[in-house]
N, CA, C and O atoms as a Tripos MOL2 file, in Angstrom:
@<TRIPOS>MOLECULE
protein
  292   291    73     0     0
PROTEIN
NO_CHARGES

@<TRIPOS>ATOM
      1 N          85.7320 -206.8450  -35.7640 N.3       1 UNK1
      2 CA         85.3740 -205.7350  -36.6430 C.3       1 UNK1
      3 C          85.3170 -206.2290  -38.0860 C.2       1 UNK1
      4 O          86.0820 -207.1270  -38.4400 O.2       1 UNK1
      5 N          84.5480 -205.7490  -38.8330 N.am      2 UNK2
      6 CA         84.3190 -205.7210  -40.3080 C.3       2 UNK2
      7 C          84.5830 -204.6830  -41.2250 C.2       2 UNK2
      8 O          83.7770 -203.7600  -41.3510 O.2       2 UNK2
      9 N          85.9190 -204.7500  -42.0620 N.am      3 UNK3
     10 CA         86.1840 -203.6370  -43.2050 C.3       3 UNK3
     11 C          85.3770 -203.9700  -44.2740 C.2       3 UNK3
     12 O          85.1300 -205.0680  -44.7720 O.2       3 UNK3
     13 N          84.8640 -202.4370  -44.6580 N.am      4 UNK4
     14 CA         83.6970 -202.2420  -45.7960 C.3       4 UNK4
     15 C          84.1870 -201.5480  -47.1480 C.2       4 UNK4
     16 O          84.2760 -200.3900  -47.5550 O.2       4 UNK4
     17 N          84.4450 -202.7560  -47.6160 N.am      5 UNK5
     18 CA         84.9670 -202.2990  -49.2790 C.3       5 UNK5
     19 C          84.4230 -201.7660  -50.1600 C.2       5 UNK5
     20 O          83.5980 -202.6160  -50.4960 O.2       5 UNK5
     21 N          84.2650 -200.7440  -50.9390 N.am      6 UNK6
     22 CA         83.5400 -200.4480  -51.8470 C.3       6 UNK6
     23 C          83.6040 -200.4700  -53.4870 C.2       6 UNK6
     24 O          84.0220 -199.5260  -54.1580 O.2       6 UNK6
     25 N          83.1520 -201.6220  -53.9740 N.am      7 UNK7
     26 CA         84.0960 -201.8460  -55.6470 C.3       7 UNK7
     27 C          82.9960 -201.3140  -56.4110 C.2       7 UNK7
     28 O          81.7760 -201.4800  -56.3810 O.2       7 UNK7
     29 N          83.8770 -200.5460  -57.1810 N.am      8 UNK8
     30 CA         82.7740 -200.3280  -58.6570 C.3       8 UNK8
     31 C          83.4010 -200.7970  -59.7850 C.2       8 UNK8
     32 O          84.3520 -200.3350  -60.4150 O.2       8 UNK8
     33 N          82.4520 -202.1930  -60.0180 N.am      9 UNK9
     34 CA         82.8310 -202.8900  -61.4870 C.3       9 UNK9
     35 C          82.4180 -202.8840  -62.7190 C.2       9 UNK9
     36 O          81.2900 -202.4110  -62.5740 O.2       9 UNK9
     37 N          82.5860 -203.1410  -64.1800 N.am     10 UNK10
     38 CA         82.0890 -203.1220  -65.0930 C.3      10 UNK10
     39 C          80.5410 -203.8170  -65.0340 C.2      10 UNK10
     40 O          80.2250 -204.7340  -64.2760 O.2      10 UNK10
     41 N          79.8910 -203.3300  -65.7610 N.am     11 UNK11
     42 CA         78.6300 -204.2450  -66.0640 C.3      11 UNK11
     43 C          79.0430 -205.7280  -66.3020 C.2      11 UNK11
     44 O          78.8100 -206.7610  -65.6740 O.2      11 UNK11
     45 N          79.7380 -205.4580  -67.4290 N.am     12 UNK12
     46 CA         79.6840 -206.9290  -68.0770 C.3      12 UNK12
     47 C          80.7650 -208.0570  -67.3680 C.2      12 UNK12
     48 O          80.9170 -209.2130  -67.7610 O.2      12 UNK12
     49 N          81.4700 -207.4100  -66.2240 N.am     13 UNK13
     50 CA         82.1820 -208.5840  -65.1810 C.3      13 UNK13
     51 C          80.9050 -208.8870  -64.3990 C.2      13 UNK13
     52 O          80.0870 -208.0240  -64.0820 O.2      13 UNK13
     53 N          80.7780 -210.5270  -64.0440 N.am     14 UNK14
     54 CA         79.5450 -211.1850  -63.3250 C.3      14 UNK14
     55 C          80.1590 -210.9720  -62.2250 C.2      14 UNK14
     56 O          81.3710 -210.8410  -62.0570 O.2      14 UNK14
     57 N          79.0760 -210.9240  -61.2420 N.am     15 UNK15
     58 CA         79.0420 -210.4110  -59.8180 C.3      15 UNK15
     59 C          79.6970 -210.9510  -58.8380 C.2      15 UNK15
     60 O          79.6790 -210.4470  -57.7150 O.2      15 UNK15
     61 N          80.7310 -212.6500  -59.2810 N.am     16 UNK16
     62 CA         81.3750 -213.4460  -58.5650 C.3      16 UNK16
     63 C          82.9140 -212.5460  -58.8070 C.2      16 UNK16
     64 O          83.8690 -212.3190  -58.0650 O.2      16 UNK16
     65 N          82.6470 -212.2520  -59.9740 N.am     17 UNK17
     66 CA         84.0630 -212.0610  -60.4110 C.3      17 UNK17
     67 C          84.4960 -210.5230  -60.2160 C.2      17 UNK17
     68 O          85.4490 -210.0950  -60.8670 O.2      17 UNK17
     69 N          83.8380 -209.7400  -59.3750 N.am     18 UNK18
     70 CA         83.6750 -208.4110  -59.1340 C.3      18 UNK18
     71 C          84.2430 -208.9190  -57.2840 C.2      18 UNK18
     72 O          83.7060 -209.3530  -56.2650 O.2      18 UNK18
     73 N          85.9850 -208.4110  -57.8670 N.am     19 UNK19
     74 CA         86.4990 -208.5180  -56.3940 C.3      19 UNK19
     75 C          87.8110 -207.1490  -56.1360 C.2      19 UNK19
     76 O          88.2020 -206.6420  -57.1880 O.2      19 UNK19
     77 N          88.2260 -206.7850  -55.2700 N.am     20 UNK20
     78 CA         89.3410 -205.6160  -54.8790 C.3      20 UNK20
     79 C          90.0420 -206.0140  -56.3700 C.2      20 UNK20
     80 O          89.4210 -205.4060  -57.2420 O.2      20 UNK20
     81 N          90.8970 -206.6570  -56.8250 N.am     21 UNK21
     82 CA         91.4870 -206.6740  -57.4660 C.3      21 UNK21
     83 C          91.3870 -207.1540  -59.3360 C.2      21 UNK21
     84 O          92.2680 -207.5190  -60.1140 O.2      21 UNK21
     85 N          89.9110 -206.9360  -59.5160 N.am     22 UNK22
     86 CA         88.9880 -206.8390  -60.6690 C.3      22 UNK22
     87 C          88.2620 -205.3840  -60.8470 C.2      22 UNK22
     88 O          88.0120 -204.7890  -61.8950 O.2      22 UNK22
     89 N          88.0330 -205.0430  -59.6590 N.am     23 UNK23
     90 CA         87.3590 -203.7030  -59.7240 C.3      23 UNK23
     91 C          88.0290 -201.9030  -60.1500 C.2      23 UNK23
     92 O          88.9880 -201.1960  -59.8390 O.2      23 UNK23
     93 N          86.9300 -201.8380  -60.9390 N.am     24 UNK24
     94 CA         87.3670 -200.5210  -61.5110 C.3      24 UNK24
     95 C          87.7840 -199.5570  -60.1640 C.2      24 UNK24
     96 O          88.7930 -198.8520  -60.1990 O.2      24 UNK24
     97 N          87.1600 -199.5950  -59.3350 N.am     25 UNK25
     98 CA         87.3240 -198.9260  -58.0470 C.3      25 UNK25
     99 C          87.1440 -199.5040  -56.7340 C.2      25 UNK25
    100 O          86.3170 -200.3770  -56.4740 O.2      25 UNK25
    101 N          87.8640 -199.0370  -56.0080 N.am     26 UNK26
    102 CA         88.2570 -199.7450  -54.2320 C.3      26 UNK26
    103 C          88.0280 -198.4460  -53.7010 C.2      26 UNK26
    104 O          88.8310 -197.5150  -53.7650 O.2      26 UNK26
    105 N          86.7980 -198.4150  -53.1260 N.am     27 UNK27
    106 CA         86.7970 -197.4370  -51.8280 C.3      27 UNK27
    107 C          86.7290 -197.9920  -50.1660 C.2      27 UNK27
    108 O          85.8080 -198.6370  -49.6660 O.2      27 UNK27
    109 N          87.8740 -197.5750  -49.5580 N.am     28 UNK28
    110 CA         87.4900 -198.4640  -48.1850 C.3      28 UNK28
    111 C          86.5330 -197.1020  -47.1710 C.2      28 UNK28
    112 O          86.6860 -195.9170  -46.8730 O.2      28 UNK28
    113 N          85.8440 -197.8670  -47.0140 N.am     29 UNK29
    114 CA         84.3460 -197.3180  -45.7360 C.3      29 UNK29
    115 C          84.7610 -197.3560  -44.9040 C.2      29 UNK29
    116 O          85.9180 -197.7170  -44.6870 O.2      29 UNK29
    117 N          83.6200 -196.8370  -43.7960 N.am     30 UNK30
    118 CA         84.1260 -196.9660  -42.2300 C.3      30 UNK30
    119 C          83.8560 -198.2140  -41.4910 C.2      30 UNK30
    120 O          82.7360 -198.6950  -41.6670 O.2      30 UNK30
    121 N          84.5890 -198.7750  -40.7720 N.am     31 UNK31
    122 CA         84.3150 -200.2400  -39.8230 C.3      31 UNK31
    123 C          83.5470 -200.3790  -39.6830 C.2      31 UNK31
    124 O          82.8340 -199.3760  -39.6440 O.2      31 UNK31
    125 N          82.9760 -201.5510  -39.4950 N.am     32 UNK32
    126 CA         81.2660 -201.9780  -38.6940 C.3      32 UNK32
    127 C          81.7220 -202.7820  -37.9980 C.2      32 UNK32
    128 O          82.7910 -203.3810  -38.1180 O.2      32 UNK32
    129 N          80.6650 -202.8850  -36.9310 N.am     33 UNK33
    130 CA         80.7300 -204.2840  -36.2380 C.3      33 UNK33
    131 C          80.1170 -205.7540  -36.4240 C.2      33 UNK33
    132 O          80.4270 -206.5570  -35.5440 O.2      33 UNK33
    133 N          79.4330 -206.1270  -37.2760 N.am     34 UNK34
    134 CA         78.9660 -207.1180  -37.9810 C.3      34 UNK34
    135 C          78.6420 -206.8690  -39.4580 C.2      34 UNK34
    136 O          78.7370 -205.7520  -39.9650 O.2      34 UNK34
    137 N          78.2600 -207.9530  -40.1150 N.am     35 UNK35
    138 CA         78.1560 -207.9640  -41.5500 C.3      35 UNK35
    139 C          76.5780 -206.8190  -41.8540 C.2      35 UNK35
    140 O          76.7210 -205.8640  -42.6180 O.2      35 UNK35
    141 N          75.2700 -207.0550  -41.2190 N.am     36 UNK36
    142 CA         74.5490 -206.0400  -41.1770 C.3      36 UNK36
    143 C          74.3870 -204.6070  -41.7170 C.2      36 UNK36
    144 O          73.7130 -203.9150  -42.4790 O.2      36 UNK36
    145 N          76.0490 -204.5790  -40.3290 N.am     37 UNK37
    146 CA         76.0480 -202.7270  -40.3630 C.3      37 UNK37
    147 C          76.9700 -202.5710  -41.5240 C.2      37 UNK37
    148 O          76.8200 -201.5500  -42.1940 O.2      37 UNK37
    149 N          77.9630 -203.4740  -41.8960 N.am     38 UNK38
    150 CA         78.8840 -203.4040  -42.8800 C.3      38 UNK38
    151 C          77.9590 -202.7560  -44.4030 C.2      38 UNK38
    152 O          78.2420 -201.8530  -45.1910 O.2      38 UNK38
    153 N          76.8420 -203.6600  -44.3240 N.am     39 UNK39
    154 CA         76.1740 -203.6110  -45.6180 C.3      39 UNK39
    155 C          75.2910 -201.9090  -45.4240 C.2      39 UNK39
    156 O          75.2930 -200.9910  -46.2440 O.2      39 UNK39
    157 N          74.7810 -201.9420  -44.4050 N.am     40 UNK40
    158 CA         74.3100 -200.1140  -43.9860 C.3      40 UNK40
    159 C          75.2240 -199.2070  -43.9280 C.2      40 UNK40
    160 O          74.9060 -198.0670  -44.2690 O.2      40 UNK40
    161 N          76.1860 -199.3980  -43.6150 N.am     41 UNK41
    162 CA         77.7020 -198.4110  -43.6060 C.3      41 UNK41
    163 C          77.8400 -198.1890  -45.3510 C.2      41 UNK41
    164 O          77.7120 -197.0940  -45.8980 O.2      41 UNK41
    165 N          78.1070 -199.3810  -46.0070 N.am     42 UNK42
    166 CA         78.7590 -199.0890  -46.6940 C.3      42 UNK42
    167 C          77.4590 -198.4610  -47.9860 C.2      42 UNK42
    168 O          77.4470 -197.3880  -48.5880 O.2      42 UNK42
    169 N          77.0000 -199.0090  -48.0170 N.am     43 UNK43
    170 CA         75.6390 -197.9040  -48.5630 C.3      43 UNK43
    171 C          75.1480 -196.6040  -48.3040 C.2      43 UNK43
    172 O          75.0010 -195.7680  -49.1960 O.2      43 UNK43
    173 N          74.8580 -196.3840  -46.9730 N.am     44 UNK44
    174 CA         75.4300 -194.7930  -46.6420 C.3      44 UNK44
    175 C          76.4250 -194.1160  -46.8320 C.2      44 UNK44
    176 O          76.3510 -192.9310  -46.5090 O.2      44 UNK44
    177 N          77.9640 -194.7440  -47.5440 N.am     45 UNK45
    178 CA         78.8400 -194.1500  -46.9870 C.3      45 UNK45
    179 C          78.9060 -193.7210  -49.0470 C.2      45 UNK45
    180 O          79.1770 -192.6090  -49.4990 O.2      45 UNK45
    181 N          78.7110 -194.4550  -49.5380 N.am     46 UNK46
    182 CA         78.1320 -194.7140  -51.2970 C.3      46 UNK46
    183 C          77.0720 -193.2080  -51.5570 C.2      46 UNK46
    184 O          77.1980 -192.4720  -52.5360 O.2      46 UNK46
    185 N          76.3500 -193.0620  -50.7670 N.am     47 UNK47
    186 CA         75.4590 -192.3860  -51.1960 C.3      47 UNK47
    187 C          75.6690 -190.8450  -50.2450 C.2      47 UNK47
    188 O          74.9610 -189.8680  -50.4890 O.2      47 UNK47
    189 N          76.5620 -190.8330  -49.3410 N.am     48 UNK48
    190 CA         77.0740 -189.3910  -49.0630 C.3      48 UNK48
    191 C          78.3390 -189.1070  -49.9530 C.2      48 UNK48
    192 O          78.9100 -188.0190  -49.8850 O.2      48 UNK48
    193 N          78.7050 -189.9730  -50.6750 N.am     49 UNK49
    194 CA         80.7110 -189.3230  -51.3010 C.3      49 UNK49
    195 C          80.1570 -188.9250  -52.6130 C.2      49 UNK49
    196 O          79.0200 -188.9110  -53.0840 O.2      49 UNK49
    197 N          81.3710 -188.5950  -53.0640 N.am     50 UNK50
    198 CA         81.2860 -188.1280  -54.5760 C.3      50 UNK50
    199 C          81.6040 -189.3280  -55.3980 C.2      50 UNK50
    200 O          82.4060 -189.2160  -56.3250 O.2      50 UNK50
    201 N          81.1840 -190.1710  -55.1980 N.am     51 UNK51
    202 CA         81.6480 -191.3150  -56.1760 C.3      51 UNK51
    203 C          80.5130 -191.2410  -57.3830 C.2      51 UNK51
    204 O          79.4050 -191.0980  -56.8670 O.2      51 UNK51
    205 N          80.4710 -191.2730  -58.2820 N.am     52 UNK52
    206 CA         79.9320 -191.2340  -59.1770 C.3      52 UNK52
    207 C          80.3260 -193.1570  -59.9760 C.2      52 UNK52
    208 O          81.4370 -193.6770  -60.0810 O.2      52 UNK52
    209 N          79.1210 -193.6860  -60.3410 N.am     53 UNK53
    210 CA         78.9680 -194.8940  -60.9570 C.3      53 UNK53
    211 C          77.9690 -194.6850  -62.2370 C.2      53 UNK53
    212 O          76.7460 -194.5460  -62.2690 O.2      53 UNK53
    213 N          79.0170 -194.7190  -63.3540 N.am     54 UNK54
    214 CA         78.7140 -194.7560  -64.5990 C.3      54 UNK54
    215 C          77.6120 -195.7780  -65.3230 C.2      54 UNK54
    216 O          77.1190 -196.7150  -64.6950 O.2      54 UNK54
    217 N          77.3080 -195.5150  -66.5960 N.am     55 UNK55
    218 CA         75.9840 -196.4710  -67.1490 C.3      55 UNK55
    219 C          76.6280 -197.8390  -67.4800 C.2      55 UNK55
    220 O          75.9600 -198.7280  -68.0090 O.2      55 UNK55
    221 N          77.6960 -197.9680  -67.2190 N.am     56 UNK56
    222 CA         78.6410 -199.2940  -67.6560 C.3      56 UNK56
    223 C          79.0900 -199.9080  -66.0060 C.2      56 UNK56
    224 O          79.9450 -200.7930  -66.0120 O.2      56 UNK56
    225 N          78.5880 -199.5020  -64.7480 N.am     57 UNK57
    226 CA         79.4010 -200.2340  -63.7550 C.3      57 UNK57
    227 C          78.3930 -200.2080  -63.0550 C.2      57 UNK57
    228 O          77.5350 -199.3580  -63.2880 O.2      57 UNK57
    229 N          78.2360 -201.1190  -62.0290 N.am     58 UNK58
    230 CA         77.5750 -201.2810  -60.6870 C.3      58 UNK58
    231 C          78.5400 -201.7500  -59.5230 C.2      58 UNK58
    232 O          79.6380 -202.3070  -59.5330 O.2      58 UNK58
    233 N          77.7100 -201.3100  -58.5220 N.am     59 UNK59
    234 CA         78.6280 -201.5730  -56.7760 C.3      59 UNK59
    235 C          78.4500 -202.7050  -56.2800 C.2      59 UNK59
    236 O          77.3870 -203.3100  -56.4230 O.2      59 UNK59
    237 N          79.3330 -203.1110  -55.7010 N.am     60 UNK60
    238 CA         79.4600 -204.0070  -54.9700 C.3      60 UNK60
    239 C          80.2180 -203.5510  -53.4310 C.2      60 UNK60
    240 O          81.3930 -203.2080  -53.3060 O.2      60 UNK60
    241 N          79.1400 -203.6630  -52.2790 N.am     61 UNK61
    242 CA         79.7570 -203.2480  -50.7080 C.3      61 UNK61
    243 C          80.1190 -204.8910  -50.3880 C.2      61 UNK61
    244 O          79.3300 -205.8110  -50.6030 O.2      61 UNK61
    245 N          81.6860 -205.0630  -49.7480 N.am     62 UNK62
    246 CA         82.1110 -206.5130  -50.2290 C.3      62 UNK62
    247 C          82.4450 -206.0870  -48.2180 C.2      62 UNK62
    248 O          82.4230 -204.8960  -47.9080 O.2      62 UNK62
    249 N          82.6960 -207.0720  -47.1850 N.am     63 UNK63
    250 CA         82.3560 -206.8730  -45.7300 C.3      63 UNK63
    251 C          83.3130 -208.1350  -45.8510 C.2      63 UNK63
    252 O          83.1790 -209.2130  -46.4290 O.2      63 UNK63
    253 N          84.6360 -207.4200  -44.8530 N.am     64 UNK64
    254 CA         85.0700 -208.6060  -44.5560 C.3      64 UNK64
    255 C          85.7570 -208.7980  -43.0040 C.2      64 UNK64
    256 O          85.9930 -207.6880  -42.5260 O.2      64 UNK64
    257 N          86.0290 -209.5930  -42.3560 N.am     65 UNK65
    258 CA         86.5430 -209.5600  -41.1730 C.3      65 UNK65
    259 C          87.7830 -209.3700  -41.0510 C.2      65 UNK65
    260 O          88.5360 -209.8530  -41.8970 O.2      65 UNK65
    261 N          88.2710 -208.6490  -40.0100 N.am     66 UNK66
    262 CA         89.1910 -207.9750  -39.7840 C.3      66 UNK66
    263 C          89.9820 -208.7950  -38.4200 C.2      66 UNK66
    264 O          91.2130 -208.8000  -38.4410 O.2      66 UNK66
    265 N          89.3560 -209.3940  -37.3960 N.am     67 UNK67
    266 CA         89.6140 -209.7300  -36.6840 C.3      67 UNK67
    267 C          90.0210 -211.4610  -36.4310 C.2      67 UNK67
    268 O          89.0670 -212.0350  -36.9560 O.2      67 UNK67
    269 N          90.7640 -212.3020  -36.0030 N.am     68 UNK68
    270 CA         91.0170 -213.8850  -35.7020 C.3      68 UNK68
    271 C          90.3120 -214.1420  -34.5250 C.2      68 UNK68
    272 O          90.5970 -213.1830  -33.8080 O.2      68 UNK68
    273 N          89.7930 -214.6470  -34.1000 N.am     69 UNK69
    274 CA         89.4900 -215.1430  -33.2030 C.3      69 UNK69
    275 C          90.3900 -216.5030  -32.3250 C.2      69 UNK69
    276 O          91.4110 -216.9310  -32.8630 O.2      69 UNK69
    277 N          89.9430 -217.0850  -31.0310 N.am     70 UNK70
    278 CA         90.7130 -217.9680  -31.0940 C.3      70 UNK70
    279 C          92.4310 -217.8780  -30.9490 C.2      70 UNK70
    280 O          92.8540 -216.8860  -31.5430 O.2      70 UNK70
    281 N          93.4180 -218.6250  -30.3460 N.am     71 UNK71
    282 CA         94.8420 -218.5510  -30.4850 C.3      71 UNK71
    283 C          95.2990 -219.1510  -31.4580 C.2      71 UNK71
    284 O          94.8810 -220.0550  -32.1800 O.2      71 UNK71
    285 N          96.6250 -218.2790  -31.3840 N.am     72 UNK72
    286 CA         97.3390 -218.4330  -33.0310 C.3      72 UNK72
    287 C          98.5640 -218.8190  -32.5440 C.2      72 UNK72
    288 O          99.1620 -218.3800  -31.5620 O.2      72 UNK72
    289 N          99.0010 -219.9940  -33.6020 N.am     73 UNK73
    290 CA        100.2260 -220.3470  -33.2040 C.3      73 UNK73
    291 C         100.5690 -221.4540  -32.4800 C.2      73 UNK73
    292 O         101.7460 -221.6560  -32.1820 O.2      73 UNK73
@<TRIPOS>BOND
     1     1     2 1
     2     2     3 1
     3     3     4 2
     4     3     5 am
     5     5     6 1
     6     6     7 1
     7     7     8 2
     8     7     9 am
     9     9    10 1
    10    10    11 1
    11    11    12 2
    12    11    13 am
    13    13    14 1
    14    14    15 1
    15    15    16 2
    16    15    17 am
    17    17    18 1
    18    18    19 1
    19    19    20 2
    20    19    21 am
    21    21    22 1
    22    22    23 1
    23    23    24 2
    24    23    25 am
    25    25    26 1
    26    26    27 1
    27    27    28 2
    28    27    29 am
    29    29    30 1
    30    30    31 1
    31    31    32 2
    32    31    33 am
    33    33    34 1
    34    34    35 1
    35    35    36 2
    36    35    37 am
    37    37    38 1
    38    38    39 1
    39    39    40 2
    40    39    41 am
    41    41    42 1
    42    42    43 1
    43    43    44 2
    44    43    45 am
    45    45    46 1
    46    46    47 1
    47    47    48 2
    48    47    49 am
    49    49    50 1
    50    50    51 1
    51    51    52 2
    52    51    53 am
    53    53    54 1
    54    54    55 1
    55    55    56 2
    56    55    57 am
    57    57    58 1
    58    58    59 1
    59    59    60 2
    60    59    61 am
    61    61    62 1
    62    62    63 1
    63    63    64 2
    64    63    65 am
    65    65    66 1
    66    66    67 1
    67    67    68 2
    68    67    69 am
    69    69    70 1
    70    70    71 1
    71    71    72 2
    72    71    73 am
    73    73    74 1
    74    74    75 1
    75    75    76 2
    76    75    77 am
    77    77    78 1
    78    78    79 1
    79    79    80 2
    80    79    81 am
    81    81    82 1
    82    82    83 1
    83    83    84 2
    84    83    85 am
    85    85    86 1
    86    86    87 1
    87    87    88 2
    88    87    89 am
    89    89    90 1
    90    90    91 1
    91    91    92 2
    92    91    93 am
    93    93    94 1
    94    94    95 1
    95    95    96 2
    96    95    97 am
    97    97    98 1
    98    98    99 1
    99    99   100 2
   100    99   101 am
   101   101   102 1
   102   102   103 1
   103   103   104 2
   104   103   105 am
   105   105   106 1
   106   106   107 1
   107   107   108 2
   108   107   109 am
   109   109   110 1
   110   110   111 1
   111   111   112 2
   112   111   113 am
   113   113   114 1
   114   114   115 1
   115   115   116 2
   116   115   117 am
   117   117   118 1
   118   118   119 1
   119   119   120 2
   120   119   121 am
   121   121   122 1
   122   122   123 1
   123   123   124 2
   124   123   125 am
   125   125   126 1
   126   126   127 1
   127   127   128 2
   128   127   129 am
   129   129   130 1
   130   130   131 1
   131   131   132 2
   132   131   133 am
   133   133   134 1
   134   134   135 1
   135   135   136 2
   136   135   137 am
   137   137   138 1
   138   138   139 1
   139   139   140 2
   140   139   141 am
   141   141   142 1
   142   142   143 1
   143   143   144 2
   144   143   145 am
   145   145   146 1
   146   146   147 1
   147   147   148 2
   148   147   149 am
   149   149   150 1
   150   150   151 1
   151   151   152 2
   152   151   153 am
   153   153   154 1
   154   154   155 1
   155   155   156 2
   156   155   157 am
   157   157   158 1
   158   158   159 1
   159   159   160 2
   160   159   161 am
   161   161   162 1
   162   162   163 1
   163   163   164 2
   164   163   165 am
   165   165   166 1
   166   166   167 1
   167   167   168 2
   168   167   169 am
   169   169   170 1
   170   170   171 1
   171   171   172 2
   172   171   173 am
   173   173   174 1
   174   174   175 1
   175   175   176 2
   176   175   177 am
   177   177   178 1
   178   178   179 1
   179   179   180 2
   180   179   181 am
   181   181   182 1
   182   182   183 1
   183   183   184 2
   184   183   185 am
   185   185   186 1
   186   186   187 1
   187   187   188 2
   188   187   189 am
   189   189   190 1
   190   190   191 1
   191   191   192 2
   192   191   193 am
   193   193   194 1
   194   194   195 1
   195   195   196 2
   196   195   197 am
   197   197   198 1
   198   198   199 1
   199   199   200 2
   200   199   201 am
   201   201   202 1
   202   202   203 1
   203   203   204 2
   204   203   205 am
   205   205   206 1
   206   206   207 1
   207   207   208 2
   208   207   209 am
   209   209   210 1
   210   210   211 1
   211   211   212 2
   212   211   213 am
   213   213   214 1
   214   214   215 1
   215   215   216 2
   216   215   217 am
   217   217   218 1
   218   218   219 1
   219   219   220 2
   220   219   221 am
   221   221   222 1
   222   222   223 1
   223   223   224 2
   224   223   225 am
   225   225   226 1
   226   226   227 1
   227   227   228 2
   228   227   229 am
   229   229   230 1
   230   230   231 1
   231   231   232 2
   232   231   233 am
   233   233   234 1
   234   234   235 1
   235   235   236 2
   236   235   237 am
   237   237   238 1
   238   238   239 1
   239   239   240 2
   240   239   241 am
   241   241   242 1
   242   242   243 1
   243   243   244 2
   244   243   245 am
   245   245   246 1
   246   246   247 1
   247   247   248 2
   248   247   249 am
   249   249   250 1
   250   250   251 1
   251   251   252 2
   252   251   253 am
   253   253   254 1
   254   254   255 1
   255   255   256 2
   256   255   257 am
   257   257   258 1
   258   258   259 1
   259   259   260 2
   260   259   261 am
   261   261   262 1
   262   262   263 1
   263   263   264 2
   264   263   265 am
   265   265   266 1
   266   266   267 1
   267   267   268 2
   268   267   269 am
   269   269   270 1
   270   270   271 1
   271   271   272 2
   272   271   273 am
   273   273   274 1
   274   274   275 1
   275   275   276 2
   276   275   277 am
   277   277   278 1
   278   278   279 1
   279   279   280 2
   280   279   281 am
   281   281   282 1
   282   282   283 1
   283   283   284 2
   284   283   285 am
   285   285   286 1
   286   286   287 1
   287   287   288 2
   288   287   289 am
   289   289   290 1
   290   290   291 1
   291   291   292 2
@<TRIPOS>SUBSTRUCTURE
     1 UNK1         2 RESIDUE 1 A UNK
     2 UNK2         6 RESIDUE 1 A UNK
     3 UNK3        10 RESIDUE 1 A UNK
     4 UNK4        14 RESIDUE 1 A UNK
     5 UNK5        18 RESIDUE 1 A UNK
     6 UNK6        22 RESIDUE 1 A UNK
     7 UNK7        26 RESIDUE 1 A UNK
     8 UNK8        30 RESIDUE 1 A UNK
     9 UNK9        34 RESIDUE 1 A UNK
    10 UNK10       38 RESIDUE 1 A UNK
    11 UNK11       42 RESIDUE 1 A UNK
    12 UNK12       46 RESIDUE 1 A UNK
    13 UNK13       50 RESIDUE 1 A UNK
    14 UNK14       54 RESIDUE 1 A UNK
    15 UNK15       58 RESIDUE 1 A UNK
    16 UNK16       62 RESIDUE 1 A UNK
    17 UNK17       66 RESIDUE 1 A UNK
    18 UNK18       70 RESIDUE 1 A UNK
    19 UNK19       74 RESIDUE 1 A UNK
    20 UNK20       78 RESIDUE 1 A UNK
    21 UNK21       82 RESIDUE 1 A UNK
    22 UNK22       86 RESIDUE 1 A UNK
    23 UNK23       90 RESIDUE 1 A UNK
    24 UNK24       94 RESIDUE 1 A UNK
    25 UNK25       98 RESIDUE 1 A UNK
    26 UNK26      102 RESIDUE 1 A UNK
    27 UNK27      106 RESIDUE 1 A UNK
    28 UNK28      110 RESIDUE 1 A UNK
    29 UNK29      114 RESIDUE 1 A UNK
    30 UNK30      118 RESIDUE 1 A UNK
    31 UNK31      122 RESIDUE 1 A UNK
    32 UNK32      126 RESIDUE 1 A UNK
    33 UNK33      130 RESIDUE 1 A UNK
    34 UNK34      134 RESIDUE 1 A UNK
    35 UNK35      138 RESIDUE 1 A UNK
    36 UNK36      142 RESIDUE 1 A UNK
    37 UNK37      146 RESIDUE 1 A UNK
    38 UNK38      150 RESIDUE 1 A UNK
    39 UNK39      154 RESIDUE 1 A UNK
    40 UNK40      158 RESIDUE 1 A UNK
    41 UNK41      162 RESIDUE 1 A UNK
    42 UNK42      166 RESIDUE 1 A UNK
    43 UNK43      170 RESIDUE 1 A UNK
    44 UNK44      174 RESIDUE 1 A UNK
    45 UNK45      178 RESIDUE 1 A UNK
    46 UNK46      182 RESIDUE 1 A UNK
    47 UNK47      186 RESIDUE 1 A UNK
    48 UNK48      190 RESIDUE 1 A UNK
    49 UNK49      194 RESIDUE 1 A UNK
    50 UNK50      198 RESIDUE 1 A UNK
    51 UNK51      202 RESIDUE 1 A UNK
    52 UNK52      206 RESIDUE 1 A UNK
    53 UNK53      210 RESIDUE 1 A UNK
    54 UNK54      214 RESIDUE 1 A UNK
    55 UNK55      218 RESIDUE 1 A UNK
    56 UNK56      222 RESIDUE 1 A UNK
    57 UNK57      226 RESIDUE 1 A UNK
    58 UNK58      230 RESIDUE 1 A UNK
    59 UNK59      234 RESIDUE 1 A UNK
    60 UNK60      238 RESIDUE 1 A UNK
    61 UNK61      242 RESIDUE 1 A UNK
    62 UNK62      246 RESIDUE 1 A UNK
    63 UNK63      250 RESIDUE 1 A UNK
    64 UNK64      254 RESIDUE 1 A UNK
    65 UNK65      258 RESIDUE 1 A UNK
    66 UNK66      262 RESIDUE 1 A UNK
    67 UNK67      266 RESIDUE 1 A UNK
    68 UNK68      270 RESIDUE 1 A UNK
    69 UNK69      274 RESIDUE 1 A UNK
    70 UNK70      278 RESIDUE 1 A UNK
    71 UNK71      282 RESIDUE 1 A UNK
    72 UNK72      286 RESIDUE 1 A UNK
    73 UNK73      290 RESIDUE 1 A UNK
């Protein structure tokens, strides 16, 4: 599975540096099952909420894996 983050960062932070813990805002989305749907989830999920993104910030939908594969240990 893939958790779908939703950051809203300043303009003037560059787009590397626009992460959970730089961002003006963390919205977590609903799961996907690959990076794909992560990026369609989390864009739909942007454009049904009330989030509002000001003339100073842009989004970033950030998809990350949730799951290990493989044995551990």
């Amino acid at each position: 599975m893939v958790k779908v983050l939703i950051l809203v960062c300043a303009l003037s932070l560059p787009k590397a540096e626009c992460q959970p813990e730089t961002a003006r805002a963390v919205v977590r989305g609903p799961e996907a099952g690959n990076a794909t749907t992560c990026m369609f989830r989390g864009q739909a999920f942007l454009a049904g909420s009330a989030i509002r993104v000001g003339r100073n910030e842009w989004v970033k939908v950030l998809c990350q894996r949730t799951e290990i594969k493989g044995n551990v240990g």
